[in-house]
C-alpha positions in Angstrom: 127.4 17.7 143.8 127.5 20.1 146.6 124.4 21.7 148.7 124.0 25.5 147.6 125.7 27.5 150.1 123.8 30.8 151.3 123.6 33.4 149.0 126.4 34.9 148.1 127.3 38.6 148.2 127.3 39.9 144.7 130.8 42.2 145.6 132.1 38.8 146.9 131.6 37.4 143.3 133.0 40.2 141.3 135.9 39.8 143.1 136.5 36.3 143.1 135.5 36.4 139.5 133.3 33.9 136.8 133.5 30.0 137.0 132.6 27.7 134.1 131.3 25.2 136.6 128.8 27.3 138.4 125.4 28.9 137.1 124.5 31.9 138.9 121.1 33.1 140.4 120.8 36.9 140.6 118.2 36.9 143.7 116.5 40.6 143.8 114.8 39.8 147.0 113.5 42.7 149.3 116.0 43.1 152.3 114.7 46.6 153.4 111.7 48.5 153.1 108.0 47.3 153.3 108.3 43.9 152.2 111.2 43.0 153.9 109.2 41.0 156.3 108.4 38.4 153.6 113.1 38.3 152.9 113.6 35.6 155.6 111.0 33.0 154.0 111.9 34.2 150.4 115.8 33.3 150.8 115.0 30.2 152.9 112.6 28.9 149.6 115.2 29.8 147.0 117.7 28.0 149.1 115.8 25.2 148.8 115.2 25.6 145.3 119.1 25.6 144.7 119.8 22.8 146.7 117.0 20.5 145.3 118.9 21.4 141.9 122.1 20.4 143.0 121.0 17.3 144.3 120.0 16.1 141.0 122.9 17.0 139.4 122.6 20.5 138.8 122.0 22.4 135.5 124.2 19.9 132.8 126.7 19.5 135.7 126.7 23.3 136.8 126.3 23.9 140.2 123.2 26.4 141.1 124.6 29.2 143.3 122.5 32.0 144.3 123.7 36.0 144.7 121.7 38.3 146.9 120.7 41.9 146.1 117.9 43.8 147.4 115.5 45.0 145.8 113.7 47.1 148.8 115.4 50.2 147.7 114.4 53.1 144.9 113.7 51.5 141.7 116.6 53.5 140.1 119.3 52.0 143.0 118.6 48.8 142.5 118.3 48.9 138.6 121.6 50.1 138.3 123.1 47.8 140.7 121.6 44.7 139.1 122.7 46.0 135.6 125.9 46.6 136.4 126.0 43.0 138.6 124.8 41.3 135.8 127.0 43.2 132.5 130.1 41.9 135.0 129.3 38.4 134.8 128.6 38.2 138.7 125.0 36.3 137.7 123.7 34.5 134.6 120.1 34.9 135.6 117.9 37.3 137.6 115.0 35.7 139.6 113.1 38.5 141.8 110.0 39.4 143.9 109.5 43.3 144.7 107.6 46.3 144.2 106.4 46.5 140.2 107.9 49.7 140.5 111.5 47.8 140.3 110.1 45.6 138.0 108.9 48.2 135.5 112.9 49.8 136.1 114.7 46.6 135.6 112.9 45.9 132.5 113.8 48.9 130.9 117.2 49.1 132.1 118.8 45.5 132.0 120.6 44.6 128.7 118.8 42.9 125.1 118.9 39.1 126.0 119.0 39.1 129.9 116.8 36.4 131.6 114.9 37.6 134.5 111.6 36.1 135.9 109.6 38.1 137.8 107.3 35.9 140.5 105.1 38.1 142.6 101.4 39.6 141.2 102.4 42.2 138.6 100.7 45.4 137.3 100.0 43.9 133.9 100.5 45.3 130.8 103.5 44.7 128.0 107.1 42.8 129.1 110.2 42.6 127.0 111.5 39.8 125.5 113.7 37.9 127.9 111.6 38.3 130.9 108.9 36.0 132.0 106.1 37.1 134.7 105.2 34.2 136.5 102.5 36.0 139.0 98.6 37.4 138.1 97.6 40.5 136.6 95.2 42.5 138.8 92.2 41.4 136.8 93.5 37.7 137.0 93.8 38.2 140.9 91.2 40.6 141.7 87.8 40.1 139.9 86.6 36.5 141.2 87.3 37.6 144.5 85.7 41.0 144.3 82.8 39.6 142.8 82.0 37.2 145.6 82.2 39.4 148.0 79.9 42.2 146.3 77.2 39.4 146.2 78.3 37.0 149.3 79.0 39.8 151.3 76.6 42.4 150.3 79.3 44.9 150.2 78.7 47.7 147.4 80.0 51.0 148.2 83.3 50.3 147.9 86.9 52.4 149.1 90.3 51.9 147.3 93.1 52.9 149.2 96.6 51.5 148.3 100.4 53.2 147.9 101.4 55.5 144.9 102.9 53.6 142.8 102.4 51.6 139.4 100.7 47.9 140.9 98.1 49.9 142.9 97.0 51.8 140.4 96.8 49.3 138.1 95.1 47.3 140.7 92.5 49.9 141.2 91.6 49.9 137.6 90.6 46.5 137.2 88.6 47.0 140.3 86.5 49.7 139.0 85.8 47.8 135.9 85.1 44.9 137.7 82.9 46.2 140.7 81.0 48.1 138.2 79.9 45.3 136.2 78.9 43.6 139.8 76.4 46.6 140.4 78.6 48.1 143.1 80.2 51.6 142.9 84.0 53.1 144.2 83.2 55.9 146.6 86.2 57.0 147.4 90.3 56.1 146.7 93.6 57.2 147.7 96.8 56.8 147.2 99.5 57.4 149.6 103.5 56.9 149.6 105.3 54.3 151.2 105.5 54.4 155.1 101.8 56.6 155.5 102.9 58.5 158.9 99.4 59.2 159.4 96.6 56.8 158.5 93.8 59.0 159.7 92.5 60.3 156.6 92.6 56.8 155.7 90.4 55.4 158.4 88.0 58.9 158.0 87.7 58.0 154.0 86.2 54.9 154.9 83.5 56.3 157.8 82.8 59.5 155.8 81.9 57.2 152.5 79.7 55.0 154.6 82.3 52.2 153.0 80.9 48.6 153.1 84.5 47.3 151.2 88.1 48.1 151.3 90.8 47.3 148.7 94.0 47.6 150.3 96.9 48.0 147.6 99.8 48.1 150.0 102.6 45.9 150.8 104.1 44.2 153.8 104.5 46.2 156.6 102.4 48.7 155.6 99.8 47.0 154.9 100.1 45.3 158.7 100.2 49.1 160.0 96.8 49.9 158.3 95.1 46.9 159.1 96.1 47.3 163.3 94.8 50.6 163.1 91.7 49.6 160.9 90.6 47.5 164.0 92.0 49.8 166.5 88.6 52.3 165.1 86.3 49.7 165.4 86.0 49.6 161.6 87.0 45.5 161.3 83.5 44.8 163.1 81.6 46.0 160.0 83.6 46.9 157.1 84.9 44.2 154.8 88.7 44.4 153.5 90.3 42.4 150.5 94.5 42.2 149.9 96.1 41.3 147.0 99.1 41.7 148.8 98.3 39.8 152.8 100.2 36.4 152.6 101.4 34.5 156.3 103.9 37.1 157.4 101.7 39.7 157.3 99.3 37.9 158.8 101.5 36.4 161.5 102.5 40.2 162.6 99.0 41.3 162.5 99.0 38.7 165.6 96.0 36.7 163.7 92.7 37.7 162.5 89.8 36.5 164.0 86.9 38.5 162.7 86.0 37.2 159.5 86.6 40.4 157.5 89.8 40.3 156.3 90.5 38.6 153.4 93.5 37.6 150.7 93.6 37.3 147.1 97.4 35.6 147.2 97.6 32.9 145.1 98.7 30.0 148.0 97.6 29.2 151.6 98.6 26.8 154.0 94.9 25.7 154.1 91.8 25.6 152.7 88.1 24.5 154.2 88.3 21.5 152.4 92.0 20.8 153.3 95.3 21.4 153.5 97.0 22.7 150.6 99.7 19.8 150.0 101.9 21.7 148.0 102.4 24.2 150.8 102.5 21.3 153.3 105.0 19.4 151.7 107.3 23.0 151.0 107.2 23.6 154.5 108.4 19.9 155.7 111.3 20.2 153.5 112.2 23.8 154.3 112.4 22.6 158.1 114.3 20.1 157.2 116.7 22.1 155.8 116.7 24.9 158.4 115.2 23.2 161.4 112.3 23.9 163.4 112.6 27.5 163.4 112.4 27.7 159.9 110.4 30.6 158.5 107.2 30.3 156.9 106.2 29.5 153.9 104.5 32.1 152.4 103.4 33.4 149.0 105.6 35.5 148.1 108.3 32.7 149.2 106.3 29.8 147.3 106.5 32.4 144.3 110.1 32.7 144.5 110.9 28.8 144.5 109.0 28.5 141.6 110.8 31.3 139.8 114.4 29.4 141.1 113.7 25.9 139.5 112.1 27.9 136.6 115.2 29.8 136.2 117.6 26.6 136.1 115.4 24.3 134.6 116.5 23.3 130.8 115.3 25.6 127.9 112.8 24.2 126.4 112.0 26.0 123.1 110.9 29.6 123.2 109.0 30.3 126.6 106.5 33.2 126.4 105.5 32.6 130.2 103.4 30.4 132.0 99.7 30.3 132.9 98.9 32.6 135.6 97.6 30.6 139.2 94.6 30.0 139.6 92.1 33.0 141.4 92.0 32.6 144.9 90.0 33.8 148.2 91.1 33.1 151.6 89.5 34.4 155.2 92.0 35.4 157.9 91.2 32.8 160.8 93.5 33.2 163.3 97.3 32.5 162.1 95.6 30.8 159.5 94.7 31.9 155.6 91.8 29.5 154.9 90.8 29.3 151.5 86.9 29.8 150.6 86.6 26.7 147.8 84.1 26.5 145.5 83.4 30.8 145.3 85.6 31.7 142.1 83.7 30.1 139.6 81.5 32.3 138.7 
């Protein structure tokens, strides 16, 4: 059976109309906005994904093909396009990563019995039937992580500062429940839109509040705008910051981190203290293989997306209410490097 091609454009489809032989991939993948950093590692991995199906035979002798629509615009564009997309036949399945604010418009706007799996960190809460969330909630991602570093790191004044939208918030509600039962206390929280012209008020939060811990709850580039100018004050040298959102692009345009005070709660790293993380490892081999040496990274966000692919085109298998949600994680900017703290989460 043929390779997958690169995705296809959805108009492209319409067009050319359905085939019997082919099962289509509905990828709502971010190719503007914030997170459209992580795009060129997410379309690489789902490629991958595709093409791994194909080569064993496809999905009962379909071949996998993947359409590409972006999901970095307003919640309401991109519902309606999908919708539409996907009442015209042009996809039989819709695998995304994006904002929850998209997620929370496409599950209220797509059509009884559509299939979509959603595979970044989600805001929690109820999903309609049909859809399957294959990321953490923000207790699930947040609340080891937190709690080690209000003990580990002595940090217990605490600022929350993340974008205005539904994930954030949600973020920042498990956080106060969770740094309140660690004996540390929020002193201070904002919420700001997408693309902050001015992170000032930001940066003078965290001095006036004598912060000793930052929750950052924003996405892809601007989250690597706030961190640049979070060191540019001085404030890296002494203030400790945790992301639920900083996976290896991020990190890669931040130009590396090497002070020790920035760290991820993404649920895969290319690394850990004890050792390389295999399964990223042996993801990347086969990505450069595929797309040679200059073949993006692979990120989480990315490694997400894979997953939801072969989830997507893998044979039903009985009524699937989900899966279990990855394991908590903690890694330390290093450098280029996201190394994983083992050992810290059990508690």
């Amino acid at each position: 059976m043929p390779g997958s091609p690169r995705p296809l454009d959805p108009w492209d489809v319409l067009l050319a109309g359905p085939r019997p032989d082919v099962l289509r991939v509905g990828l709502a993948v971010p190719l503007s906005g914030p997170l459209a950093l992580t795009a060129p590692s997410a379309l690489d991995l789902a490629g991958l994904a595709a093409e791994e199906a194909n080569a064993a035979g496809g999905v009962d002798g379909r071949e996998v093909q993947l359409v590409a629509v972006d999901s970095g615009r307003a919640p309401a564009v991109v519902a309606a396009e999908v919708t539409s997309l996907f009442q015209a036949g042009v996809f039989d399945v819709l695998v995304g990563f994006h904002t929850s604010d998209v997620h929370r418009e496409l599950e209220a706007t797509l059509p009884p019995g559509a299939r979509y799996v959603f595979t970044p960190p989600h805001e929690g809460g109820r999903r309609r039937a049909g859809v399957v969330r294959t990321g953490a909630s923000p207790l699930e991602q947040h609340a080891a992580a937190l709690r080690w570093l209000v003990h580990a790191r002595r940090a217990r004044r605490w600022v929350l500062l993340g974008t205005d939208y539904v994930w954030p918030r949600a973020v920042h509600r498990a956080a106060r429940r969770v740094l309140a039962d660690a004996g540390a206390e929020v002193v201070g929280e904002a919420l700001v839109p997408f693309g902050p012209a001015d992170t000032g008020p930001l940066l003078d939060l965290v001095r006036r509040t004598r912060a000793e811990g930052v929750l950052l709850s924003m996405v892809g580039r601007d989250l690597v705008t706030f961190n640049r100018e979070f060191a540019r004050a001085g404030l890296d040298r002494r203030v400790v910051r945790l992301s639920g959102a900083l996976e290896e692009n991020g990190l890669y345009a931040l130009g590396g981190d090497a002070t020790g005070e920035l760290y991820a709660c993404m649920p895969s790293f290319a690394a850990a203290d004890d050792g390389p993380d295999e399964g990223q490892l042996a993801l990347q081999e086969r990505s450069v293989r595929r797309s040679g040496p200059s073949a993006p990274v692979v990120c989480a966000y990315a490694r997400g997306l894979y997953d939801g692919v072969r989830l997507a085109v893998s044979p039903p298998r009985g009524a699937r209410r989900g899966r279990p949600a990855p394991a908590a994680r903690l890694a330390r900017a290093d450098g280029l490097l996201l190394r994983e703290l083992p050992g810290l989460l059990s508690a």
